[in-house]
C-alpha positions as a LaTeX table, in Angstrom:
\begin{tabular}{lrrr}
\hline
Residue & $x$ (\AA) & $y$ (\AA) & $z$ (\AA) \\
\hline
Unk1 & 39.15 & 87.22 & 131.33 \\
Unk2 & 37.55 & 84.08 & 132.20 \\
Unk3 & 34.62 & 84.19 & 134.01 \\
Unk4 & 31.98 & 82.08 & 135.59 \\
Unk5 & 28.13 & 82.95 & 135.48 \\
Unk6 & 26.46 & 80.77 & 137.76 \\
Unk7 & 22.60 & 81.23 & 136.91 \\
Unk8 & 22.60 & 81.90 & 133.40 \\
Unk9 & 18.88 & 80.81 & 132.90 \\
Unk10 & 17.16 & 83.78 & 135.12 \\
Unk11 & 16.28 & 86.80 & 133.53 \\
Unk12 & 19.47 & 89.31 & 133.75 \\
Unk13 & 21.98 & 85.64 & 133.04 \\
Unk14 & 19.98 & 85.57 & 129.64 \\
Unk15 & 21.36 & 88.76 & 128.74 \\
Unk16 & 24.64 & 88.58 & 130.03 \\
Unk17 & 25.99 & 85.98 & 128.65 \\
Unk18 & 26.54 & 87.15 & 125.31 \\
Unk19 & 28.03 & 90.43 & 126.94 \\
Unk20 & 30.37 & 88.84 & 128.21 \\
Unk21 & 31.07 & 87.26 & 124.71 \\
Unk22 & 30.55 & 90.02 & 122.63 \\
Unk23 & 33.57 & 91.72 & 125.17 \\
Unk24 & 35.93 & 89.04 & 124.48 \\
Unk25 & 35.63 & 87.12 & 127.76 \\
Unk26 & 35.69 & 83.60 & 127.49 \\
Unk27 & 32.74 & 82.74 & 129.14 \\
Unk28 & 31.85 & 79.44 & 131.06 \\
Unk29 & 27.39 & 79.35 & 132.20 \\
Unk30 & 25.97 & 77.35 & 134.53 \\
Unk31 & 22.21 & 75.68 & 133.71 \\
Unk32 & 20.22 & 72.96 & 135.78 \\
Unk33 & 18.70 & 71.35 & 132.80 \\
Unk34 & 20.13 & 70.06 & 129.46 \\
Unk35 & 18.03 & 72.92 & 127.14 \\
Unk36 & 19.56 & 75.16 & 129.62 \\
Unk37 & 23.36 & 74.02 & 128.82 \\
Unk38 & 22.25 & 74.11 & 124.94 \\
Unk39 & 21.14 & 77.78 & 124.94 \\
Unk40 & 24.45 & 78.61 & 126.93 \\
Unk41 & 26.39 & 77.09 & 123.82 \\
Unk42 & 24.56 & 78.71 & 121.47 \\
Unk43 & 25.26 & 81.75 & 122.54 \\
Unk44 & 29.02 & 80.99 & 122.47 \\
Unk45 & 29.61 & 80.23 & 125.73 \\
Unk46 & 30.59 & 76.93 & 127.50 \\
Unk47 & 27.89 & 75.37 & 129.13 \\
Unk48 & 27.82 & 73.23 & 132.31 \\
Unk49 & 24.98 & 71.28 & 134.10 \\
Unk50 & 25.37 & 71.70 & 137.56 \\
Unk51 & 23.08 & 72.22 & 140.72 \\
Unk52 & 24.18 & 74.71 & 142.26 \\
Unk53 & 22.67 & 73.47 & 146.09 \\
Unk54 & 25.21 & 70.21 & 145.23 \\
Unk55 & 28.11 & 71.52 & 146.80 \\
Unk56 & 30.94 & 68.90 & 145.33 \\
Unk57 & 29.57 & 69.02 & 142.26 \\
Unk58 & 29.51 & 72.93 & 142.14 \\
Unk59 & 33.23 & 72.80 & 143.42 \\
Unk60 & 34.58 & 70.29 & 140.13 \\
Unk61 & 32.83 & 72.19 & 137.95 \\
Unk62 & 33.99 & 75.70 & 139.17 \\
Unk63 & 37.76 & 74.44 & 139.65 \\
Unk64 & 37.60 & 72.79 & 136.20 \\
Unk65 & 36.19 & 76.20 & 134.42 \\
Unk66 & 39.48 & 78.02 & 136.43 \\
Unk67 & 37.47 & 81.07 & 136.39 \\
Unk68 & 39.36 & 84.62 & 137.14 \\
Unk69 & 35.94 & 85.66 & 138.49 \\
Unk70 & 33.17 & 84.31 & 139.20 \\
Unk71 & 28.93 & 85.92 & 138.55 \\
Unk72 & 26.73 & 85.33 & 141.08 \\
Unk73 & 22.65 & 84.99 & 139.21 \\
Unk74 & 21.46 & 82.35 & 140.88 \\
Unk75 & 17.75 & 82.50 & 141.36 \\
Unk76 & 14.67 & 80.45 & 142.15 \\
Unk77 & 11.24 & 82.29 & 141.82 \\
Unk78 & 9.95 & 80.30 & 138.88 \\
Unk79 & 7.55 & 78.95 & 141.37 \\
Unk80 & 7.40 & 82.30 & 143.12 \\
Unk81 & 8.47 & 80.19 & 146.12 \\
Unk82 & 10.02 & 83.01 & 149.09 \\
Unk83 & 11.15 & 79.44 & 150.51 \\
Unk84 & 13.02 & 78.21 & 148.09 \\
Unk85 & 14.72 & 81.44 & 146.78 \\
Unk86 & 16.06 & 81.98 & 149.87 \\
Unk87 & 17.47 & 78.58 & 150.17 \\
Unk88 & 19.63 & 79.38 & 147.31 \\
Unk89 & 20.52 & 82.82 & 148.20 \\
Unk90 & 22.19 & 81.26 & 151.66 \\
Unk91 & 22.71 & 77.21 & 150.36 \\
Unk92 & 23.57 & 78.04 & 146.51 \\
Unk93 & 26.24 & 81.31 & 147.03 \\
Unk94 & 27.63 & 79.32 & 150.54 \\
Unk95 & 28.66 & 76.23 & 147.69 \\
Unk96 & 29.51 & 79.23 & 144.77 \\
Unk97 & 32.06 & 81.04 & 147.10 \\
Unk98 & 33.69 & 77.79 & 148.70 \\
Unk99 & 33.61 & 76.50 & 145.22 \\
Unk100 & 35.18 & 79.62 & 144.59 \\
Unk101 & 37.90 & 79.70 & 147.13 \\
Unk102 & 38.71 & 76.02 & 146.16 \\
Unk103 & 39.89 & 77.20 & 142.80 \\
Unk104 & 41.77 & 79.88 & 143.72 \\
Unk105 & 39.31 & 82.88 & 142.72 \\
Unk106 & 39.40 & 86.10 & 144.56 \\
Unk107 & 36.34 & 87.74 & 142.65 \\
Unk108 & 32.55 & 87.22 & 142.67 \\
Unk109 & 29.70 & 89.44 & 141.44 \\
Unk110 & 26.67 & 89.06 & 142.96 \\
Unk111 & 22.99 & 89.65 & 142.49 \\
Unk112 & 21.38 & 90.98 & 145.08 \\
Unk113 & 18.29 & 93.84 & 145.66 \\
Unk114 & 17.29 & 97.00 & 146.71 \\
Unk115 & 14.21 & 96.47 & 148.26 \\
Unk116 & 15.49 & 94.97 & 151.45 \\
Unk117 & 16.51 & 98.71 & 153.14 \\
Unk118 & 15.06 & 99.42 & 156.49 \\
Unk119 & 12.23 & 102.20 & 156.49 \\
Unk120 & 13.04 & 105.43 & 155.47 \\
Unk121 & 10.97 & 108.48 & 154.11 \\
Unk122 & 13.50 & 109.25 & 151.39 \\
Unk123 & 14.96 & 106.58 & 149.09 \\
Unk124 & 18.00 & 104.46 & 150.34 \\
Unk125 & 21.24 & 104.34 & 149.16 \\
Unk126 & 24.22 & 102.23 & 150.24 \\
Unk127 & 24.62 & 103.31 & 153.47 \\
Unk128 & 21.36 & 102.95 & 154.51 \\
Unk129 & 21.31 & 99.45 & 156.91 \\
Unk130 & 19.13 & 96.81 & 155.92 \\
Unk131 & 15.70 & 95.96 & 157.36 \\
Unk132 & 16.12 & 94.52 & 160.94 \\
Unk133 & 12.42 & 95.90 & 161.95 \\
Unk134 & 10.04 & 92.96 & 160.25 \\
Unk135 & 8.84 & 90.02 & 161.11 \\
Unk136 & 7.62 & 87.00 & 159.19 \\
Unk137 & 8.10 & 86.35 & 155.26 \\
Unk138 & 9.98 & 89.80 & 154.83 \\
Unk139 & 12.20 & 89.78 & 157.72 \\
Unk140 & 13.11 & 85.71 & 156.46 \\
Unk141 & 13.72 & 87.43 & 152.95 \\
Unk142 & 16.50 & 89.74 & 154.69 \\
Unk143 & 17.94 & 87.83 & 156.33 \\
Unk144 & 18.46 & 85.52 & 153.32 \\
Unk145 & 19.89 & 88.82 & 151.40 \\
Unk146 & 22.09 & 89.09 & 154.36 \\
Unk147 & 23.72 & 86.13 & 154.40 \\
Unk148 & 24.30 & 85.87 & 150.47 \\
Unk149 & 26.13 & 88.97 & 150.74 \\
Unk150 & 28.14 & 88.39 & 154.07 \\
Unk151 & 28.94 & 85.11 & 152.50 \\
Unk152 & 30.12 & 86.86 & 148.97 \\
Unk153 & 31.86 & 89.12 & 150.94 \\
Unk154 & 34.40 & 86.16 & 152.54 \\
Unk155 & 36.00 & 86.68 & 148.94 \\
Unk156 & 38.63 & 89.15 & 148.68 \\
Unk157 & 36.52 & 91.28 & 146.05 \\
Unk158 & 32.90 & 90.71 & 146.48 \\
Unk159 & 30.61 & 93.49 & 144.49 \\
Unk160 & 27.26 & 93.29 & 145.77 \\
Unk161 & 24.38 & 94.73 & 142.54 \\
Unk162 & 21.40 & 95.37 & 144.70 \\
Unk163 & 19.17 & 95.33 & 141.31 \\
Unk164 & 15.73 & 97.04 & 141.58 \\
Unk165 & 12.54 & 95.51 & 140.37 \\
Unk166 & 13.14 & 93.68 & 136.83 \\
Unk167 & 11.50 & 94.52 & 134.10 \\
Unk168 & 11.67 & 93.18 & 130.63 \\
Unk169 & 12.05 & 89.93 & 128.64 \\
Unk170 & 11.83 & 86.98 & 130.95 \\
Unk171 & 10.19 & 88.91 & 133.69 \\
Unk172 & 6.92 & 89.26 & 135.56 \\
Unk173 & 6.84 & 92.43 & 134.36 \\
Unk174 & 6.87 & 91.83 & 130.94 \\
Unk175 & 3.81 & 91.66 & 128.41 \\
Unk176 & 3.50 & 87.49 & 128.92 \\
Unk177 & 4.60 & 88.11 & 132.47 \\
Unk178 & 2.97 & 87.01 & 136.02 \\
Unk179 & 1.66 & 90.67 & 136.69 \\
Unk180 & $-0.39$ & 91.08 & 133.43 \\
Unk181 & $-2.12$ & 88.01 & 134.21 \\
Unk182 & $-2.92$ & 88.99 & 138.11 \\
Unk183 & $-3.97$ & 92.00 & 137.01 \\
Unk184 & $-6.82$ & 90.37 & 134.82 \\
Unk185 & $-7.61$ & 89.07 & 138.14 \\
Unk186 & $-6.57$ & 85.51 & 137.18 \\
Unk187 & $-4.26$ & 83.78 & 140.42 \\
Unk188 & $-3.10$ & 81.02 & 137.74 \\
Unk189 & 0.21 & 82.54 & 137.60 \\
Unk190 & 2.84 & 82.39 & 140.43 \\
Unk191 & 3.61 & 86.27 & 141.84 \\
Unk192 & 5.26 & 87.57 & 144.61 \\
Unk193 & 4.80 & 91.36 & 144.04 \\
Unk194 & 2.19 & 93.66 & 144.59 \\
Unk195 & $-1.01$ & 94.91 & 142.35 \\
Unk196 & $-1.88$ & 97.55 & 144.63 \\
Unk197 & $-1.95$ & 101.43 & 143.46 \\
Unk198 & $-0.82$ & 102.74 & 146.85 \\
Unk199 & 1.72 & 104.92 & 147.96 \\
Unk200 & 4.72 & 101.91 & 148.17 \\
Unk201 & 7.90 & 103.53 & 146.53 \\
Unk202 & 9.45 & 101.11 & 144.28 \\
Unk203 & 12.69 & 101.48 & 141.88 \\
Unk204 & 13.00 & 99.44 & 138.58 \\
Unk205 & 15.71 & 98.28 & 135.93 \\
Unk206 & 15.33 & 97.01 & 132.59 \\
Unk207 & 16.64 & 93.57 & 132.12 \\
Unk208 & 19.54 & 94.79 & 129.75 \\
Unk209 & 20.83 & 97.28 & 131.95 \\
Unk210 & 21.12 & 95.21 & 134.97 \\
Unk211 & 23.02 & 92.90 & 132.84 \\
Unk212 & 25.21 & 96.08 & 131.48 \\
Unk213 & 25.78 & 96.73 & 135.25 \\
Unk214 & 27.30 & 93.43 & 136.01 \\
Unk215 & 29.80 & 93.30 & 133.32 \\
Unk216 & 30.73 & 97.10 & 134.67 \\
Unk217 & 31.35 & 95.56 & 137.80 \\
Unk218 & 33.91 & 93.09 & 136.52 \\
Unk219 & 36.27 & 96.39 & 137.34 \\
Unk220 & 34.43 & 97.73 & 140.13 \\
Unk221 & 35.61 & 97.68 & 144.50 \\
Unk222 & 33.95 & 95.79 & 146.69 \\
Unk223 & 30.71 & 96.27 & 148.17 \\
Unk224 & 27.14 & 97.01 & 147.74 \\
Unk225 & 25.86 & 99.05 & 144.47 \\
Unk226 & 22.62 & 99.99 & 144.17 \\
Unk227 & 21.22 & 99.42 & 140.47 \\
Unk228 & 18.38 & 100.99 & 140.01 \\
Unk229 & 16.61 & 103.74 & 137.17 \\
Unk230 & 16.83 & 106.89 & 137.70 \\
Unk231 & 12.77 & 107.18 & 138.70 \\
Unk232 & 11.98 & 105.41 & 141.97 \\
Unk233 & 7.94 & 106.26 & 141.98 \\
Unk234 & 4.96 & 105.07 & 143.92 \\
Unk235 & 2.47 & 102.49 & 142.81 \\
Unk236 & $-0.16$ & 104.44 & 142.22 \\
Unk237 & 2.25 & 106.13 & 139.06 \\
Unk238 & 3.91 & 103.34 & 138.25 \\
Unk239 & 1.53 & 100.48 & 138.12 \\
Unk240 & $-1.42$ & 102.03 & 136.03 \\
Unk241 & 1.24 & 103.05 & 133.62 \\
Unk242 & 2.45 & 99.79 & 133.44 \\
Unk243 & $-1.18$ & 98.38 & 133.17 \\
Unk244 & $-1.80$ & 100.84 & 130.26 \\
Unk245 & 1.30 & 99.54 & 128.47 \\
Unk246 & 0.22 & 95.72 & 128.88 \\
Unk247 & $-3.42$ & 96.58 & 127.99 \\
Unk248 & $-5.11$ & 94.91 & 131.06 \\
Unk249 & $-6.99$ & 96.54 & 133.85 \\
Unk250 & $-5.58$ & 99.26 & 136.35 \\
Unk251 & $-6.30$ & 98.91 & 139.76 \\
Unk252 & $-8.14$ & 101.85 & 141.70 \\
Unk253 & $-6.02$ & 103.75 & 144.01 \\
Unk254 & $-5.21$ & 103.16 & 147.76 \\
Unk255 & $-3.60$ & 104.79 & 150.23 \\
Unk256 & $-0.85$ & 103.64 & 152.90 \\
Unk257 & 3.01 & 102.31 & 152.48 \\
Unk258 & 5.29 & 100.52 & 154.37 \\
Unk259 & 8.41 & 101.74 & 156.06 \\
Unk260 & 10.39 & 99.95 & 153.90 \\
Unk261 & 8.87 & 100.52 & 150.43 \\
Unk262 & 10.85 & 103.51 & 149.81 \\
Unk263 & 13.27 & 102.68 & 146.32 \\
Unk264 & 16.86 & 103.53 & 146.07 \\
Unk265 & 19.13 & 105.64 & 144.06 \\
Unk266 & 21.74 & 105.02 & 141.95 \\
Unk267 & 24.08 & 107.77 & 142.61 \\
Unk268 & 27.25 & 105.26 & 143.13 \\
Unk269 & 26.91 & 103.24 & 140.19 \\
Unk270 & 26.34 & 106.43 & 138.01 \\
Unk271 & 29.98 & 107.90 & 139.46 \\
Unk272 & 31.33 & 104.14 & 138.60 \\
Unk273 & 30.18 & 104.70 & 134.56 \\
Unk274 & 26.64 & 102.81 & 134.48 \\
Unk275 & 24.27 & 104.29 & 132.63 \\
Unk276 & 20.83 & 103.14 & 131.90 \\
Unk277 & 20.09 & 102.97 & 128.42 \\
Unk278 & 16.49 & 102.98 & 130.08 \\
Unk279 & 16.49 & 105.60 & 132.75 \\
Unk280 & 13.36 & 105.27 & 133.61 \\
Unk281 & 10.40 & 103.04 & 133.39 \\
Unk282 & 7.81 & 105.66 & 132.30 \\
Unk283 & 9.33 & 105.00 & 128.76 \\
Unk284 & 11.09 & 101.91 & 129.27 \\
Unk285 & 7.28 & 99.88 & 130.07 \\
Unk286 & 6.33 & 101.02 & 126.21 \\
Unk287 & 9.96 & 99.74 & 124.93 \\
Unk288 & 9.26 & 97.07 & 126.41 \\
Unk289 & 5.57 & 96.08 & 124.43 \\
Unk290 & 7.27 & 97.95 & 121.45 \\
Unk291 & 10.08 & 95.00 & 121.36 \\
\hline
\end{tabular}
């Protein structure tokens, strides 16, 4: 099959890619930068520099690839700018999908998340609505989600991966990540999360799995898919763990949670054939340092 990734730089892209090669796709990867197009190619891929908020550029080079379907990583959070990750989740997939319909494909895979469910006491899965009860930076986030996947969803087949938190190579998460560092109690790094122990519900997903996901979904229906571990878990388990693991300093506990922070399940993609190679993070943190 040919297929485009558009976003092969972030974190789950770098893994993908040679997935898809490995399966016998023939693969075409979008990068902003030169060193980004180079890595795509040496991973056996064609590779393309495009910006993906140009939208006549993105169109030539998507109707020149004549992609069968098209994957949907584009990301901004390098910065760990809410602003400007939302501009391509709305800007970046509206020029992907009309890009898309302009040559002819019918597909996309997107990348999406699962923290963006309204509140709940149990975790949320797909049919769960998301959050219309926020205001300010979180309720902007939404309605960013929203409109990447209403706009995916203008495509015949539009599977929506609503990935939990990312963990692994290339993340904050990971032992040079942005966490490790806040948690030393040095703000050098730019992070959006949290480093409070509370009682905030969160579900994860190695790197490599989320990637494993997405070239499931090349044969999946359409709509939303939660992909997430098998262990959604509150902050105060998860994140001293995860300190432990990095060797930095674990935050005392605290009390209180959001509506919102409640994880998801992953019951759907299971019955579709996904299965974590890490199915949870209480071993998947030490893989993690261990690799």
């Amino acid at each position: 099959m040919r297929v485009l990734v558009a976003g092969r730089s972030g974190a789950v892209g770098r893994q993908l890619v040679p997935s898809l090669v490995s399966a016998g796709h023939e693969v075409t990867g979008t990068a902003r930068t030169t060193a980004g197009v180079e890595r795509i190619r040496n991973l056996g891929a064609t590779g393309v520099q495009v910006d993906a908020l140009d939208p006549e550029e993105l169109r030539r080079t998507v109707v020149a690839a004549r992609p069968e379907t098209v994957i949907h990583q584009l990301i901004d959070l390098s910065a760990a700018d809410g602003a400007a990750n939302g501009r391509i989740r709305r800007e970046g997939t509206r020029n992907l999908v009309d890009a898309a319909k302009a040559a002819g494909v019918g597909r996309i895979v997107v990348q999406s998340i699962s923290w963006a469910y309204g509140p709940g006491e149990t975790p949320a899965d797909e049919r769960d609505p998301l959050d219309t009860t926020t205001a300010g930076p979180r309720a902007r986030m939404v309605a960013a989600v929203r409109a990447l996947e209403e706009t995916a969803a203008e495509l015949d087949t539009a599977v929506v991966l609503r990935y939990g938190l990312l963990y692994g190579p290339g993340t904050w998460y990971a032992p040079d990540g942005a966490l490790a560092t806040a948690l030393t109690g040095d703000r050098s790094a730019a992070f959006l999360g949290s480093t409070v122990a509370n009682d905030a519900v969160s579900s994860f997903v190695h790197v490599a799995d989320a990637a494993a996901a997405a070239l499931l979904a090349l044969d999946w229906p359409p709509g939303p898919v939660n992909i997430v571990d098998d262990d959604p878990a509150p902050a105060h388990t998860w994140l001293p763990a995860l300190a432990h693991s990095l060797g930095v300093p674990a935050p005392e506990r605290a009390a209180g949670r959001q509506g919102w922070e409640r994880g998801a399940l992953n019951t759907l993609s299971r019955s579709r054939g996904w299965r974590p190679v890490r199915p949870t993070w209480r071993t998947g943190f030490a893989d993690q340092i261990e690799h």
